[in-house]
Structure formats: C-alpha cells, structure tokens
C-alpha positions in Angstrom: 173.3 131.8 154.7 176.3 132.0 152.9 178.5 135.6 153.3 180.8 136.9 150.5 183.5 137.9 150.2 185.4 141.0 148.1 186.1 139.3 144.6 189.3 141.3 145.0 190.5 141.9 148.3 188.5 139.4 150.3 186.9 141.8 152.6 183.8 140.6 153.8 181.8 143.4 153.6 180.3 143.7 150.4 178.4 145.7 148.6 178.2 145.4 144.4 177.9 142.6 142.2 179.6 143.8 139.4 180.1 141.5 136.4 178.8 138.8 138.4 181.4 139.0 141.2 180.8 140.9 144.7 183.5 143.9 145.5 183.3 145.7 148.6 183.2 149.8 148.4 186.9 150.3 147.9 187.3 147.7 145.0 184.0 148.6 143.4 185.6 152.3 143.2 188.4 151.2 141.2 186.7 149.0 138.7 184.2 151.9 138.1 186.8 154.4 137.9 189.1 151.8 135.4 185.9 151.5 132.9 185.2 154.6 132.5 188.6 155.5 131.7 189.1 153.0 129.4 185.3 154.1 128.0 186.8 157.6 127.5 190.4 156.6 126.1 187.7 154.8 123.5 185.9 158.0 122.6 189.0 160.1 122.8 190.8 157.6 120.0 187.7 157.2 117.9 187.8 161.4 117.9 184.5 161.9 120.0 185.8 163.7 122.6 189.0 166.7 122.2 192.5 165.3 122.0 192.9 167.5 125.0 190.8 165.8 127.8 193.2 165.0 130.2 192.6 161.4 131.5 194.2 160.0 134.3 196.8 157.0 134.5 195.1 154.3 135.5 
C-alpha cells in the first residue's frame, strides 16, 4: 500500500485531497483559508460585498 505524503510540506500524515493533491491538516488550513480570501477579494471588487469588510493579508 502506498502512503502519501503532504503535497506541500511532505508530512506523512495526510488527510485532504484537495485539487487532486493530499495536504496534511496544517497545509489544508492554509489553502482553505487562501481561497476563500481570494473568493471574497472577488465579491468585494465585483461590489457584492461592502468596501469595508476587512480581509486579511494573505
């Protein structure tokens, strides 16, 4: 049986597939939490959301 490994870090402990590649819990975090900043910096230009929303630095 073949293991994997983190797509990003290399950790073996996996526990996503996300876009087709395995991340464990600490990488998954961070590609969750980069899409759905980009997916509100989308709205926030495209004047869906307030002009206010504070987004963070990512």
């Amino acid at each position: 049986m073949r293991t994997q490994t983190c797509a990003a870090c290399g950790s073996g402990k996996t526990m996503a597939i996300i876009g087709g590649k395995p991340y464990c819990y600490g990488c998954a975090s961070k590609v969750i939490l980069m899409h759905n900043v980009k997916f509100l910096r989308n709205l926030k230009n495209e004047k869906l959301i307030p002009s206010q929303l504070q987004l963070p630095e990512v």
